[in-house]
N, C-alpha and C positions, 0 to 999 in steps of 0.2 A: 415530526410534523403532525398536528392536530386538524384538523377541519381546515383544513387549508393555511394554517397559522404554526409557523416555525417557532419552537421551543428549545433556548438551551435546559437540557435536565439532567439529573443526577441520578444514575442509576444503582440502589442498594439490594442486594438480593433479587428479588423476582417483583419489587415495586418501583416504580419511577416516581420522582419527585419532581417540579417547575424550579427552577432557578429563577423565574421571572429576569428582569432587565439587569443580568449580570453577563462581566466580559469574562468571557470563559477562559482569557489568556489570564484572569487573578484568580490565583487560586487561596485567598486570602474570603473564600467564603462564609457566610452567615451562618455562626452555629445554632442559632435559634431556626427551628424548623415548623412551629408552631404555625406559620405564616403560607407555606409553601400548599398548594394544590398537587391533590394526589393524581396522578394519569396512570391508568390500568395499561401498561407494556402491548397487550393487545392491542389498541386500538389506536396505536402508534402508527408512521412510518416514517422510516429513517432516512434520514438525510445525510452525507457528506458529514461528519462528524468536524472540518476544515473545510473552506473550500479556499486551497491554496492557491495564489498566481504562479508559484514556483514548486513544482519535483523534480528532486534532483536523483537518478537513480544511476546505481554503479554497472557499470556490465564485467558481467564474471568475480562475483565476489566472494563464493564458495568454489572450496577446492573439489568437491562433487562436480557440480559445475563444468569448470573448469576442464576438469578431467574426459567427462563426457562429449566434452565439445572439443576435443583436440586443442586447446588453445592453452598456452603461457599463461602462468598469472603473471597478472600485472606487477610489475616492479612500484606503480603510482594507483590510487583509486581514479579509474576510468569513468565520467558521467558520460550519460545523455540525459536528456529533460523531456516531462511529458508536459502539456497542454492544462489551460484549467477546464479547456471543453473534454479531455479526458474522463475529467473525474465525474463518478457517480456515487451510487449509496448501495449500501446493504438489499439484497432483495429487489436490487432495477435490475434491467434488461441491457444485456451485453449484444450492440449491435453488430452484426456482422457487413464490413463494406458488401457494395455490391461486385460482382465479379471474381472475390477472392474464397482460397478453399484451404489453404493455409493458417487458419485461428491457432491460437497455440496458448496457454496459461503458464504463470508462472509467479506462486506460491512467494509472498515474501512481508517483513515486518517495516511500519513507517513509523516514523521516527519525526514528531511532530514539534517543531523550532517552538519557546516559549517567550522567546527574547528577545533584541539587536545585540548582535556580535558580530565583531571584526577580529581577525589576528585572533583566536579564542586557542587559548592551551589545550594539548588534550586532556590535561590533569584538571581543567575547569570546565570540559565540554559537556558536562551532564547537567551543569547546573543551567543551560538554556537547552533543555529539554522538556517541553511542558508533559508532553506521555506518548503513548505507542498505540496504533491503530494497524488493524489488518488491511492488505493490499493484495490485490491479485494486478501484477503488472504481463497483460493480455497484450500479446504479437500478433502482430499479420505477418506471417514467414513470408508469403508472396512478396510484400513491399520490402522486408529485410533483407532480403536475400535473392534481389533479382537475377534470374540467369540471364549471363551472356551482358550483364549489364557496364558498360567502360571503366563506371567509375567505384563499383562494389557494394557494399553496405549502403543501406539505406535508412540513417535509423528514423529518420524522422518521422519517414512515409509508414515506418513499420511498428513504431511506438507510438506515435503522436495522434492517433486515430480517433476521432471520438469517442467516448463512451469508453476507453478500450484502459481507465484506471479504476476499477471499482473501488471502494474505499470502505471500512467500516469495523462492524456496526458502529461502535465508540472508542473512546478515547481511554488507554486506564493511564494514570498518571503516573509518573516515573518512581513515585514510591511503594505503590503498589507492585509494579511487575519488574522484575529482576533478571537480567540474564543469567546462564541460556534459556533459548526460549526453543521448545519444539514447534516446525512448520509441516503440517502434513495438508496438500493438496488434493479433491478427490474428484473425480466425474463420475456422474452416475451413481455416486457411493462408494465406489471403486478408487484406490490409493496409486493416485500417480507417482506425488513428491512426498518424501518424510526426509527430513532433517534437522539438525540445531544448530542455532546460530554459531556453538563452537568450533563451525567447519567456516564460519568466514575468514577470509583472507584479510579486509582490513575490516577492523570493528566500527563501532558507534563514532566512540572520541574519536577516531582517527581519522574517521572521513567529515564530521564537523570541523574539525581543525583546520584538514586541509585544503578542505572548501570557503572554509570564512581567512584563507590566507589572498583570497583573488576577488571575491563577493561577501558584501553585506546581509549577513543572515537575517531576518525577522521572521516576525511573529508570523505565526502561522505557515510559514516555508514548510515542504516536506521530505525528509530524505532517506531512501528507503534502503535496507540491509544487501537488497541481491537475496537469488535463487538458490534451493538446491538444487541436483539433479534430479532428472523424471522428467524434463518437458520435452514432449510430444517429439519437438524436430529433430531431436537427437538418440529416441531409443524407439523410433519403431510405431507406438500407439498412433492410433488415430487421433487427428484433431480437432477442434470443438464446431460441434454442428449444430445448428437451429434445432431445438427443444433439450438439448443438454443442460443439466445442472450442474454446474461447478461449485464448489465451495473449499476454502480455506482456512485451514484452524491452524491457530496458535494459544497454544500452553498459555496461560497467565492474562490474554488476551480475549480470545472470545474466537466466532465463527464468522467467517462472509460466504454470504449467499447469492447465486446471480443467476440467470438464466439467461440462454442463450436463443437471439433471433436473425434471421436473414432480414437485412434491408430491400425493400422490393424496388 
């Protein structure tokens, strides 16, 4: 975003370029550049790289994970879905509900649909792939996991929060960045999560597949890798508090930045 005016751009080394009035799902772009408007990276701010109607995210998909949290892996890739009031950008403000003291981060890769697909093979699942963006998929453990509560889990009340997918910075395209990919989580500067994707339990293809065997994939859907281990509810750290900086890096991808505020 420019002066209040949203830009698809193209980011080459440390200069941005305008794409002007292109769909960013073609990637069938103009080689001629002669045309395009230079924007100084600085004086940017970033937007939602997507803003999807649909995230589809797996719970427990690394064996870290997994392992940390006492739980089975799954025999099927398990979703929940977050909200499109979830999602934010690079460098906004992760709000904290009111009343809750429970925040918790969790470090993972999105996986950005390029296509319509149905029925999709896993042997043809990367080719509706448009690229991968970083994710921080932030819990409220209070609503996840309420005690004494009759009916248990809560994911909805506990993922679905506003504000509570941050998204970003960009997008790199699937030829670009290649699995595996290292995810390391930090607060404060401080290394909560590190792992690589070759500890997930199901991959890419395999959860495109077997999500487009029940739903209609398009363009712009998002669906994300799953966690390492390192988050907060399960080893002890404290949780995310009003002026906290979280950030999430991935290898081949870039950084997300977010700051942390209490809702008054």
């Amino acid at each position: 975003m420019e002066g209040g005016e949203i830009h698809t751009v193209v980011l080459e080394g440390q200069e941005t370029y305008t794409l002007g009035e292109v769909n960013p799902f073609d990637l069938s772009w103009p080689s001629e550049r002669s045309t395009y408007r230079r924007l100084e990276r600085k004086i940017l701010k970033f937007v939602p790289p997507v803003l999807p109607k649909r995230v589809f995210l797996p719970a427990v998909n690394f064996r870290s994970h997994s392992s940390e949290s006492s739980m089975e892996p799954p025999a099927k890739p398990y979703f929940f879905m977050k909200t499109k009031e979830s999602v934010i950008g690079h460098e906004d403000r992760i709000p904290i509900p009111r009343g809750v003291s429970k925040v918790d981060y969790e470090g993972e890769i999105g996986v950005i649909i390029g296509k319509r697909g149905k029925y999709v093979r896993e042997s043809e699942a990367m080719n509706y792939v448009l690229g991968f963006t970083v994710l921080n998929d932030v819990s409220i453990r209070d609503f996840q996991f309420p005690e004494l509560h009759p009916y248990g889990l809560n994911w909805v009340m506990g993922k679905a929060c506003d504000g509570c997918l941050p998204m970003g910075p960009w997008i790199v395209t699937r030829d670009e960045a290649n699995f595996p990919m290292r995810i390391t989580t930090k607060v404060n500067g401080e290394v909560r999560q590190e792992g690589t994707t070759e500890d997930m339990i199901f991959g890419v293809e395999s959860m495109i597949s077997y999500l487009s065997q029940a739903i209609t994939l398009e363009p712009g859907d998002v669906i994300s890798t799953g966690t390492p281990s390192g988050v907060a509810a399960f080893t002890g750290k404290r949780y995310l508090e009003e002026g906290d900086i979280v950030e999430v890096q991935v290898d081949k991808i870039g950084s997300l930045r977010n700051f942390i505020f209490r809702e008054k």
